[in-house]
C-alpha positions as CSV (number, residue, x, y, z in Angstrom):
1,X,-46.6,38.1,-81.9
2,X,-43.6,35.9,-81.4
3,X,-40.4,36.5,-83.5
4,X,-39.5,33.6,-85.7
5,X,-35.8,34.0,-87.1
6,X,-35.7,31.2,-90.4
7,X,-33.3,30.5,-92.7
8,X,-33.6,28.2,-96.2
9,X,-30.8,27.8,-98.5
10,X,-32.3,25.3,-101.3
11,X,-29.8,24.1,-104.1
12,X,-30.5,22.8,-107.2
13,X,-26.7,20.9,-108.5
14,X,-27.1,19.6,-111.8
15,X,-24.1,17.4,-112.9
16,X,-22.9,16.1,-116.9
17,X,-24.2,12.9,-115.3
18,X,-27.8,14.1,-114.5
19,X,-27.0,13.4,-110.4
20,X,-29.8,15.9,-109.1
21,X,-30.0,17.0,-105.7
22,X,-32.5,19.2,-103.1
23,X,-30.7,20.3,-99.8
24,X,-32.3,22.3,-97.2
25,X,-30.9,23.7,-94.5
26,X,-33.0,25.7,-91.8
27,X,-32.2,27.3,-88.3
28,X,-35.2,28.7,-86.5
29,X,-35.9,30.7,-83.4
30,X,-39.5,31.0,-82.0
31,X,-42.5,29.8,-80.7
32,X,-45.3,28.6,-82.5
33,X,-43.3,27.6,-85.7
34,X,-45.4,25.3,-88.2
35,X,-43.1,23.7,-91.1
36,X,-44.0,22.0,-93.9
37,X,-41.0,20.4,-96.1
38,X,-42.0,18.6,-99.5
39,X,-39.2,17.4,-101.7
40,X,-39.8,15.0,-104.6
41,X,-37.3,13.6,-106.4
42,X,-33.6,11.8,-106.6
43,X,-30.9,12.8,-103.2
44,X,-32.9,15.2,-101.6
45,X,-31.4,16.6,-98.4
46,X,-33.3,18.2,-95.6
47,X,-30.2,19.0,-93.1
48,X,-27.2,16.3,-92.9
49,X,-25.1,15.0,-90.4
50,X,-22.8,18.4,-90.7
51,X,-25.3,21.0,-90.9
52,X,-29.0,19.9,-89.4
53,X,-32.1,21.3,-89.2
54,X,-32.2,23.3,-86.1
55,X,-35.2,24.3,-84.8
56,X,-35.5,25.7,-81.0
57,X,-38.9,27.0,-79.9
58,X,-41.6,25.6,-78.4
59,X,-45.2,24.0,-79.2
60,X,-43.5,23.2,-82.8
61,X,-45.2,20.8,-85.3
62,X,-43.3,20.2,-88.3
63,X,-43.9,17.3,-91.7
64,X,-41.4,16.3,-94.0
65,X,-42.0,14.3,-97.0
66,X,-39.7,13.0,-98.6
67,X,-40.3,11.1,-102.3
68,X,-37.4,9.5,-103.8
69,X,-34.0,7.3,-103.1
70,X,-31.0,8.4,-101.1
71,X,-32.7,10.9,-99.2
72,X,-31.2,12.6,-95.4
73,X,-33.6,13.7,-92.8
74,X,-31.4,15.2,-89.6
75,X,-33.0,17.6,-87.5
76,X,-31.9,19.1,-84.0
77,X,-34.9,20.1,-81.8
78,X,-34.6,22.4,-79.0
79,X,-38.2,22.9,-77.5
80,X,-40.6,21.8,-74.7
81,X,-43.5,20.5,-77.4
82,X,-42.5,18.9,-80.6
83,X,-45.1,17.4,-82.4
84,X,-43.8,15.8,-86.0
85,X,-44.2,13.8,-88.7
86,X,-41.5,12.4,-91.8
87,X,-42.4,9.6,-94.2
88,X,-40.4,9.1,-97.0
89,X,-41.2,6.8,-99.9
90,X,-37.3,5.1,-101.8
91,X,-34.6,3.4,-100.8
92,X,-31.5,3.8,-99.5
93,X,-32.8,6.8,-96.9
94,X,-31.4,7.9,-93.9
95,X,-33.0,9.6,-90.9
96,X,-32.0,11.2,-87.6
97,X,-33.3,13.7,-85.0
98,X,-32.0,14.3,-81.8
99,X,-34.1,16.3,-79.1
100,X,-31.7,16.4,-76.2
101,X,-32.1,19.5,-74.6
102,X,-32.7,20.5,-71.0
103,X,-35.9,21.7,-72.0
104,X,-37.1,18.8,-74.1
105,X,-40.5,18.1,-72.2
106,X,-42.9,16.5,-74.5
107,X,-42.5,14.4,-77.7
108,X,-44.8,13.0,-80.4
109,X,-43.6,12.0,-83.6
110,X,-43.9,9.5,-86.5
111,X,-42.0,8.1,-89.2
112,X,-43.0,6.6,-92.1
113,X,-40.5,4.6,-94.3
114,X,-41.3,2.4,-97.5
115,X,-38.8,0.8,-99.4
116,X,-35.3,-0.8,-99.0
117,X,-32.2,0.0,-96.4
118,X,-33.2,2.5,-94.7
119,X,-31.1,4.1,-91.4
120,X,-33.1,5.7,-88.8
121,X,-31.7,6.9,-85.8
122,X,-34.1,8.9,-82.7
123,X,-32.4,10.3,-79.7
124,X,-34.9,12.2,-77.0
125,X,-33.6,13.3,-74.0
126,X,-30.1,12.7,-74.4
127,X,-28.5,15.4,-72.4
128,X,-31.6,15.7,-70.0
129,X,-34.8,13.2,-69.1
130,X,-38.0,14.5,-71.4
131,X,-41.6,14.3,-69.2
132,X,-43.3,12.5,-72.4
133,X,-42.4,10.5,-75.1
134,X,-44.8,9.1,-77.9
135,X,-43.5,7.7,-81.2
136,X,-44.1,4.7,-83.8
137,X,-41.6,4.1,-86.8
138,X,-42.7,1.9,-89.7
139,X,-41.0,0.3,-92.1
140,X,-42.6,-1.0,-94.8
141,X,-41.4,-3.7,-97.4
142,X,-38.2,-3.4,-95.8
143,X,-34.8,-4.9,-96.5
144,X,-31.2,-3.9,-95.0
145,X,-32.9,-1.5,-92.6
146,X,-31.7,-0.4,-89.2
147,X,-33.3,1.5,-86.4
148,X,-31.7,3.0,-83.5
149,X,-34.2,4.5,-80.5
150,X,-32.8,5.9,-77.6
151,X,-35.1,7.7,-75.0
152,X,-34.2,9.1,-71.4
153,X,-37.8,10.4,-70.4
154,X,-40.3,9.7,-67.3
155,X,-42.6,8.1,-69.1
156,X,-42.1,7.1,-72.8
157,X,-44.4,4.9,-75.4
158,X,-43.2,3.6,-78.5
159,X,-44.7,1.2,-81.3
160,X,-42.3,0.2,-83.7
161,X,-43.4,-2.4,-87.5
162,X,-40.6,-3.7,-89.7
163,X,-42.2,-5.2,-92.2
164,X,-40.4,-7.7,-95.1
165,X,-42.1,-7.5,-98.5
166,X,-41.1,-11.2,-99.0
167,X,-41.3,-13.6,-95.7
168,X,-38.8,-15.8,-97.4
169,X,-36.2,-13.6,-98.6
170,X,-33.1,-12.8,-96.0
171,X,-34.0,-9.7,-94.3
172,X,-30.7,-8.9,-92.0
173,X,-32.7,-5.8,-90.5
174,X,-31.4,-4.5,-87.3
175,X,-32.8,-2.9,-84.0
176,X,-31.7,-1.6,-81.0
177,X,-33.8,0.3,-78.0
178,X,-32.8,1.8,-75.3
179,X,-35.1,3.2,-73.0
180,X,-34.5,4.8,-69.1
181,X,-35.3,7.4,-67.2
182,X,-37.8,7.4,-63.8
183,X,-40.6,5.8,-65.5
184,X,-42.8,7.9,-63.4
185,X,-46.4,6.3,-62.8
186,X,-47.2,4.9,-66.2
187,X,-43.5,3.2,-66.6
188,X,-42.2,2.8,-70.3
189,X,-43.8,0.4,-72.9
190,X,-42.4,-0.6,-76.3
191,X,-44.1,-2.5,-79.1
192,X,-42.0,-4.5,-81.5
193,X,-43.6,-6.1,-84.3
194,X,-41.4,-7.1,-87.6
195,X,-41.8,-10.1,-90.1
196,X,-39.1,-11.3,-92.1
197,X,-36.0,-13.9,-92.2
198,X,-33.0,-13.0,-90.5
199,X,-33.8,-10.0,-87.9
200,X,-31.8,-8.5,-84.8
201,X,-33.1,-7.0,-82.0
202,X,-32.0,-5.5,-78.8
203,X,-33.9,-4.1,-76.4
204,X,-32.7,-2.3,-73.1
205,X,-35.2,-0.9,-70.5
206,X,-35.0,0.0,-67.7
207,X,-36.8,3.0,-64.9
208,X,-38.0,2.7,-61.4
209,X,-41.7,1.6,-62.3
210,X,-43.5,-0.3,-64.5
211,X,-41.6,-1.7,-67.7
212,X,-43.6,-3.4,-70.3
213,X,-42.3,-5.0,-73.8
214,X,-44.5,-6.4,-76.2
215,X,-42.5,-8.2,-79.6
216,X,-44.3,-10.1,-82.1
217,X,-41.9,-12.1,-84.7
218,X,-42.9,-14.0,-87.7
219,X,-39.7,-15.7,-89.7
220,X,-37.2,-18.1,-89.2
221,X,-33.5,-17.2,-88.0
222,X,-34.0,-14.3,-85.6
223,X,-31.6,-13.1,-82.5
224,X,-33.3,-11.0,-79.6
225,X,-31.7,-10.0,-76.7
226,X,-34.2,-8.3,-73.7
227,X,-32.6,-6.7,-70.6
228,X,-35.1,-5.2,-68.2
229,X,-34.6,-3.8,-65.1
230,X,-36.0,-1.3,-62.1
C-alpha cells in the first residue's frame, strides 16, 4: 500500500461584518491520491497564490467545486498522471495550477466557470516538456474574464468556449495561448470559440510538426493576433 502524507487546515473566520471565509490548504505525498474538495459558500479558498495546493504523486485525479463569489483555486502538481476537474459557479473567481515538473508526463483536466470576471491561469510543463496534454476551459455567461494557457508538451490538445450572456453588451474578455514543445506526430491543436462584443486573443504556437488552430468569433470589435511557426 502506498503511503499518502496529507495535510488540511480548514478555517472558518467570522467577522462583525458577516465576511465568511473557507481556506484549504493541502500538501500530499503518494501515489494513487483521489481528492474530492466541495466548498459552498462566499470567499472560499482552496490554496492561494502564497500557500497552494501541492500535490506530488502520480496517477492522481482530483475535483474541486467551488459554489459561490470570490473564490481561489491554486494548485501545484508534481506527478506523471494528473487527471482533474474544477468548476465553480460566482463571480469574481480566480484559478491557477501549474504542473511544471520534470516528471509531468500526461495531463487531462477541465475547468468549468459560470458567471462574471473570472482569472484563470494553466501552466503545464513549464520547467520541462510534458508527453500529453488534454484540456477545455469554459466560460459561461462571461464578462471581464481572462484566461492564460501556457503548455510546453510533445503533443498537446486544447478546446477553449468564452461565452457572453448578452451578444450586445461590451465583453473586454481576454486570451492568451502559448503553446511549444516537439509537437511529436500528432502536432498541437487548439480550439477557440467565444461570442461577445469586445474580445482579445492571442495565440502563439509553435513545435516541429503539425500545428493546427481552429477560432470561431461571433461579435463585433474583436483583436486576434495568430503566430505559428515550425
Amino acid at each position: 500500500m502506498t503511503n499518502k502524507i496529507v495535510y488540511v487546515l480548514l478555517f472558518l473566520v467570522c467577522s462583525i461584518s458577516s465576511v465568511y471565509a473557507n481556506d484549504i490548504y493541502i500538501t500530499q505525498s503518494g501515489n494513487n491520491l483521489n481528492l474530492d474538495i466541495t466548498q459552498d459558500g462566499q470567499n472560499n479558498v482552496a490554496g492561494n497564490s502564497s500557500t497552494a495546493i501541492s500535490l506530488t504523486g502520480n496517477s492522481m485525479t482530483f475535483n474541486i467545486d467551488q459554489v459561490g463569489n470570490n473564490n481561489v483555486v491554486s494548485t501545484v502538481i508534481n506527478g506523471t498522471t494528473y487527471t482533474g476537474n474544477i468548476d465553480l459557479t460566482g463571480n469574481s473567481n480566480t484559478v491557477a495550477l501549474t504542473c511544471a515538473s520534470s516528471n509531468c508526463e500526461t495531463v487531462s483536466m477541465s475547468i468549468d466557470v459560470v458567471g462574471d470576471d473570472a482569472t484563470v491561469t494553466v501552466a503545464i510543463g513549464d520547467s520541462a516538456s510534458s508527453a500529453n496534454f488534454v484540456g477545455t476551459i469554459d466560460l459561461a455567461t462571461s464578462n471581464e474574464d481572462t484566461i492564460t494557457l501556457t503548455v510546453n508538451a510533445a503533443n498537446a490538445d486544447a478546446d477553449i468556449d468564452m461565452d457572453n450572456d448578452g451578444l450586445g453588451s461590451s465583453v473586454d474578455n481576454t486570451a492568451n495561448y502559448t503553446m511549444s514543445g516537439a509537437g511529436d506526430s500528432a502536432g498541437h491543436s487548439l480550439t477557440h470559440n467565444h461570442t461577445g462584443e469586445g474580445t482579445t486573443v492571442d495565440i502563439t504556437q509553435s513545435g516541429i510538426y503539425d500545428n493546427k488552430i481552429q477560432l470561431t468569433t461571433v461579435g463585433n470589435n474583436s483583436d486576434i493576433d495568430i503566430t505559428q511557426s515550425d
